[in-house]
N, C-alpha and C positions, 0 to 999 in steps of 0.2 A: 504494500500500500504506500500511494507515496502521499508526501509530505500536503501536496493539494487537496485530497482525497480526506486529508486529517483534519487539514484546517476548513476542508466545506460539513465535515459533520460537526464541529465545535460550534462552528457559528453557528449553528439552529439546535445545539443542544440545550436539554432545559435545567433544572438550577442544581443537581450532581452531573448530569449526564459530560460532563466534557472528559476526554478518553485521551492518554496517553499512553506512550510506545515506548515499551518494557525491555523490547530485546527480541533478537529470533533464536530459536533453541533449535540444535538438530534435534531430529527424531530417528534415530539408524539412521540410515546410508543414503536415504532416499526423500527423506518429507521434514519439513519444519514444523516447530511450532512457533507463532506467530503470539507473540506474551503483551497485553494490553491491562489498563485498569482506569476504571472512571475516578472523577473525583470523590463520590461516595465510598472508592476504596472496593470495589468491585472485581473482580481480578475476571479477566477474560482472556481464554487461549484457543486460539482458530488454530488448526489446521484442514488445509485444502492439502481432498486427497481423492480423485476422480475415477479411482478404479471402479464406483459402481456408484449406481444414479442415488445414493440415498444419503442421509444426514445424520450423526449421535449427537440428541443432547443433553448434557448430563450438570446437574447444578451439586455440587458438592458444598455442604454446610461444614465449617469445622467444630461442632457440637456432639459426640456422643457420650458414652454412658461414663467417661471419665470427669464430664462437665458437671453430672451431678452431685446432690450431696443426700447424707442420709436421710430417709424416710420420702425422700422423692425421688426413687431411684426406678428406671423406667420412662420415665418424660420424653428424653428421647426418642427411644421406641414408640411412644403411643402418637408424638407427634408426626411420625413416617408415618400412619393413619389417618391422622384428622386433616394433613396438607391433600387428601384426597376427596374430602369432603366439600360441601360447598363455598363460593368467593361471594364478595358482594359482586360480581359481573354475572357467577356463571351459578346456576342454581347445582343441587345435589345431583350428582351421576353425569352432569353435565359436560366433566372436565373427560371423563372414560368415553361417552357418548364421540364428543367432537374426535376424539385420537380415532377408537375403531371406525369411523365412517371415512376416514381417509387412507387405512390399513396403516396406522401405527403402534407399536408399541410401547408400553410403559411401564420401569417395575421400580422400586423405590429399596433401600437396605440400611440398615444403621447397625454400628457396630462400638466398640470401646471409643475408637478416636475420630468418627464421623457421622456424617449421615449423607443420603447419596439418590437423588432422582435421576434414572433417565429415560429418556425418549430415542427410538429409532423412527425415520419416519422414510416416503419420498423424498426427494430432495426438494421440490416445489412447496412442503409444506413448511417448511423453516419460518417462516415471519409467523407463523399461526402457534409453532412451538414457543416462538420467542414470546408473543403476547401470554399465553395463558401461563407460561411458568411465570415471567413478572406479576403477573396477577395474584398470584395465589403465594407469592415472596410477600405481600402487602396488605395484599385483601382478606385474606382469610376470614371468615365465618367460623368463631367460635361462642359458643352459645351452649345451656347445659344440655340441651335434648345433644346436641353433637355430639360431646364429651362423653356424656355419659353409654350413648351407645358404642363408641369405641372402645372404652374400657370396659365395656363388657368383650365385647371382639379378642382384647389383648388379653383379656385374663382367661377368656377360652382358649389362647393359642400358648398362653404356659402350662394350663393343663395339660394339653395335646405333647407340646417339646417338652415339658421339664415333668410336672408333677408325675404323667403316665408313661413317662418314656426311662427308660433305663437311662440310655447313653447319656440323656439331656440332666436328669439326676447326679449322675455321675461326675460328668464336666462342672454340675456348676459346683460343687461338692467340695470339686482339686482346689478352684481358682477361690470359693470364701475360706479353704483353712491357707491353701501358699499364701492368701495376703493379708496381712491383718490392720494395713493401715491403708494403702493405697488405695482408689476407687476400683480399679479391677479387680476387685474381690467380691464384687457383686454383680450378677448378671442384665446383659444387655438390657432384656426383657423386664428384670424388673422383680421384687420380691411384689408377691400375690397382695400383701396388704397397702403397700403402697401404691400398686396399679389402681388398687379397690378407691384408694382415698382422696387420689386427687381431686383438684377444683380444678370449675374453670376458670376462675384467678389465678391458679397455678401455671394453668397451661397458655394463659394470656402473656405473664409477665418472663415466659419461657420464649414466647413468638417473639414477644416486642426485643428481649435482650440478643437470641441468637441466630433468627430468621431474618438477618439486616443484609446489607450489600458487604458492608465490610468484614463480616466471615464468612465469602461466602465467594467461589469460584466457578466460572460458566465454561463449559469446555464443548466447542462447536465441533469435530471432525467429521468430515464430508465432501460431498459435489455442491459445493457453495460457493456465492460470489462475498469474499471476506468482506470490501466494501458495504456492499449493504447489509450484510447480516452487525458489522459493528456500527454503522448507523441506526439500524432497528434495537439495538441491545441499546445504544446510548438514550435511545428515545424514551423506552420501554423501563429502565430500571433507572435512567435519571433522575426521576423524579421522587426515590426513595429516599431518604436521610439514611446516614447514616446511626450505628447504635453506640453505644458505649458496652464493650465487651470485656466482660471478667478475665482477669489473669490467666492465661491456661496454666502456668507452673506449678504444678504439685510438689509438695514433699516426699521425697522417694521411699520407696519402702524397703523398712528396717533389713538387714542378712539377719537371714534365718540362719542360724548358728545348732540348728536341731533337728533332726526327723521328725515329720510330721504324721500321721496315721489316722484313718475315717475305713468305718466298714460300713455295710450300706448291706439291706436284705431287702432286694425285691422279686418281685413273680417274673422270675426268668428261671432259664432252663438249666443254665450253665454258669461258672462263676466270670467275673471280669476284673481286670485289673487297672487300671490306669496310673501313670507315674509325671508327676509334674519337676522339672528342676527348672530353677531361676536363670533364666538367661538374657542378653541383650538385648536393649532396643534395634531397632529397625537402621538407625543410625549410625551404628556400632560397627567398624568396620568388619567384627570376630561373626558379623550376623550372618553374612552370607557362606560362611566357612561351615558357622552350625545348619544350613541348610545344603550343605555336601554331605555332612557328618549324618542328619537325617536320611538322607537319599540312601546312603550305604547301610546303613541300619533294615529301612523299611520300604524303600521305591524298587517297588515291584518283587516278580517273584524271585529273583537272583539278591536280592536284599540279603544282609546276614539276618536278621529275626526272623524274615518268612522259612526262610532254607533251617534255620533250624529248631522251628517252634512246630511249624506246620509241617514241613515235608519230611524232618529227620526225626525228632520224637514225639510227631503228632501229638501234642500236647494242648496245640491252638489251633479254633477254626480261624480266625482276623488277627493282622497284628498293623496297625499303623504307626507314625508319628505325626509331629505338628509344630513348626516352629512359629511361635508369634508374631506376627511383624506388626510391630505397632511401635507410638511413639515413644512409650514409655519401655521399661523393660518388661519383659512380660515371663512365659514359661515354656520349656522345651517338654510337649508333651508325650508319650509313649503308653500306648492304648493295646491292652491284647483281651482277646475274649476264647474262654478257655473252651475246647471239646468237650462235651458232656463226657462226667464222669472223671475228671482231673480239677485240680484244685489251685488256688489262687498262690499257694504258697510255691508249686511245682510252677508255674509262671512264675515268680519273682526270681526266684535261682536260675531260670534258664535264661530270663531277662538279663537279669546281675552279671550272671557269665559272660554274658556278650558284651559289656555296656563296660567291664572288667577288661576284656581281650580288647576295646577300642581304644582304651584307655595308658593302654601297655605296652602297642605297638603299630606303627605305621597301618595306614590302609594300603593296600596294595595299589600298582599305578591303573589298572586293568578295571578297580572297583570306582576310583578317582575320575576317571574318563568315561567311566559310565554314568556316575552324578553330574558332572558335566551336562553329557548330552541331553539326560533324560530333562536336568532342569530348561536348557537352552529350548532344546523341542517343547517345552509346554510354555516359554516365555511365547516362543514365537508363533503356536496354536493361539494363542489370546490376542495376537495382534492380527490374527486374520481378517476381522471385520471393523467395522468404523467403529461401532460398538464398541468393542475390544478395547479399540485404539486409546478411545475417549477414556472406555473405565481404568485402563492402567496411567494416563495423564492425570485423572483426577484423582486418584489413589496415590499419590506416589508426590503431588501437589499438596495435596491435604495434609499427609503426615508427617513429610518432610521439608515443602516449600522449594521442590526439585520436582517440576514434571516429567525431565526426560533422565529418571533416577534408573528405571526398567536399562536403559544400554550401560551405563555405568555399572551397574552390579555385574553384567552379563560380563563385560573387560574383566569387572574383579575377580571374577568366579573363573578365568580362563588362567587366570595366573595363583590362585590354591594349591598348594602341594599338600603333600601327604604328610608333613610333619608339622602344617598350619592348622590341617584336621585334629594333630595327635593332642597340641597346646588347647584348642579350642575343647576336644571330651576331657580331659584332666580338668580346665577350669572352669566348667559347665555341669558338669555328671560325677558331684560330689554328693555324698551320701550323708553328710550332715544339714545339706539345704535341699532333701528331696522332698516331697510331700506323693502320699502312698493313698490310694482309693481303692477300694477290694471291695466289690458287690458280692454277696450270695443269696444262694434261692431263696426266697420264702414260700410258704404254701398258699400265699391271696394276697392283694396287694393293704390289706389291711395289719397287715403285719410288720409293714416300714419302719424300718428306727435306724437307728446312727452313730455309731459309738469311734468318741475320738482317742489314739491313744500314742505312742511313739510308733513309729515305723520302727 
């Protein structure tokens, strides 16, 4: 865009709308991103990219469940629901109506350190995207009949994931004993009584602080003309103010200096085990190390845990991992769900063992070159579509204020060795900052309890 182009959208911008030119970022080898922000503190990043006639757009809030505080924990979450409720423009069901009559899509997620709407559409429909997300950044309709029917929605959908589901028990189980002070130690979703309790005062003065321009990043990738799609965004969200936003800086949480332990008895079949240790933020250069170190553990069937849980003394039907990436530090987790008829303890020694051997000596070059590729191939399955594109710019913006973070990791991760892996399981996968979750059967789900004790 040149400099003419800039100065004819200013002059007719209205009292935030005037936009200023951030920078061009590569995006790989072949596409920019084009970094813009209005005066309202707006953060806007176009990339044009014509392989296919259509448009991503995705509005990333920097607000999730780490913004909260206790007893209103959940907000977040309920508010990815009610932004789909009515505007003062567009009545209830209005906003789903207009996308499916043009064949677009829409899905919304919120997580510890975000929250995240997008749209795929035609490429023709982009000005009609632009108007109803500013809309509903502003306008929102909140009102008790609203509210209240959502929280009923959300406390049906922790029943469903947490209260009735093993896994969703379990998880959230690891993450309130590993943290005892940090907010992620309480889940996305929300403790049941809190979801129950909110206001709509609650959820008003949640819109006014963190639903503003200035937390909040627009990411266009598509067959668009940038010109008028940031003319239309200047028009469209200029005329928002911006908010006054809370500190995000938390106090970090305390080292666990102890083994932690929780058993858990629900109506399953088999026992489970899950293992949390404390590991890096997302920032952290040791972070994409521990995500080779994961790979060799548990990606795929040549994994050392699958090869010798599952296949060598069939002890496990599932064994995954899970490395956090979020802003904060978070937890390296390690999930195994036992063969009917073996026991949670015969999982922890064959886990230990491995997790022992990683610890003790080099990964081989052969295991190294395979976490490589397998991670490389699924960065670059995610960038296949504008979609994709979009949701790894906005992810990756949001948490670290680096959109084109996705190729810099890929560089970092091509230059790990085997003895970058060995430093990173030694200072990760120590047994005085592990925290232990061991489900076993019960006869009815009335029988639930929870008993905390050392690992």
């Amino acid at each position: 865009m040149n400099r003419a182009d800039l100065q004819r959208i200013n002059g007719q911008a209205p009292k935030y709308g005037a936009v200023k030119y951030d920078g061009t970022i590569p995006f790989g080898a072949l596409l920019e991103i084009e970094s813009y922000h209005l005066d309202n503190q707006l953060k806007v990043l176009l990339v044009e990219d014509k392989s296919a006639p259509v448009v991503a757009y995705h509005t990333w809030f920097r607000v999730g469940s780490r913004n909260e505080k206790p007893g209103k924990t959940g907000i977040a979450h309920l508010f990815e629901h009610l932004m789909f409720n009515e505007t003062e423009n567009l009545p209830k069901g209005e906003f789903d109506r207009r996308l499916e009559e043009v064949g677009a899509e829409s899905n919304a997620s919120t997580w510890l350190d975000f929250t995240q709407y997008n749209i795929s559409a035609p490429k023709e429909r982009l000005d009609m995207l632009i108007t109803i997300e500013a809309d509903r950044m502003q306008h929102l309709v909140l009102r008790d009949p609203q509210v209240e029917s959502e929280k009923e929605v959300v406390a049906n959908e922790r029943r469903y994931r947490v209260d009735d589901d093993v896994d969703g028990a379990m998880n959230e189980a690891l993450w309130a004993t590993a943290f005892q002070v940090h907010p992620y130690k309480w889940p996305t979703i929300g403790w049941m009584s809190d979801i129950l309790g909110f206001t709509t005062q609650d959820c008003a003065e949640f819109y006014r602080t963190y639903y503003a321009p200035n937390n909040a990043t627009v990411v266009v990738v598509g067959d668009f003309d940038p010109t008028a799609a940031l003319s239309k965004i200047s028009q469209q969200y200029g005329v928002i103010a911006p908010s006054t936003i809370p500190d995000a800086a938390l106090a970090p949480e305390p080292p666990q200096n102890e083994p932690r332990r929780v058993e858990l008895h629900k109506p399953t079949m088999a026992e489970k085990v899950t293992l949390g240790y404390h590991c890096p933020a997302l920032s952290d250069p040791s972070h994409m190390t521990l995500n080779v170190l994961s790979e060799v553990l548990s990606g795929g069937r040549a994994s050392r845990l699958y090869k010798k849980l599952v296949r060598e003394l069939e002890i496990a039907a599932e064994v995954r991992a899970f490395v956090g990436p979020f802003r904060d530090p978070g937890l390296f987790e390690v999930y195994v769900g036992a063969r009917e008829g073996h026991t949670a303890e015969e999982l922890l020694q064959a886990v230990d063992a491995e997790l022992t051997r990683v610890c003790e000596e080099p990964v081989s070059e052969q295991e190294l070159a395979r976490a490589r590729s397998r991670f490389e191939l699924g960065l670059l399955h995610s960038l296949e579509t504008a979609d994709g594109k979009a949701n790894t710019i906005g992810f990756y913006d949001c948490v670290l204020a680096e959109p084109s973070a996705a190729f810099e990791r890929l560089e970092a991760l091509r230059s790990i060795t085997a003895d970058d892996v060995l430093q990173t399981a030694r200072t990760v996968l120590r047994a005085e900052a592990r925290t232990v979750v061991i489900v076993r059967p019960s006869e009815d789900s009335s029988d639930d309890d929870a008993n905390t004790e050392d690992a």
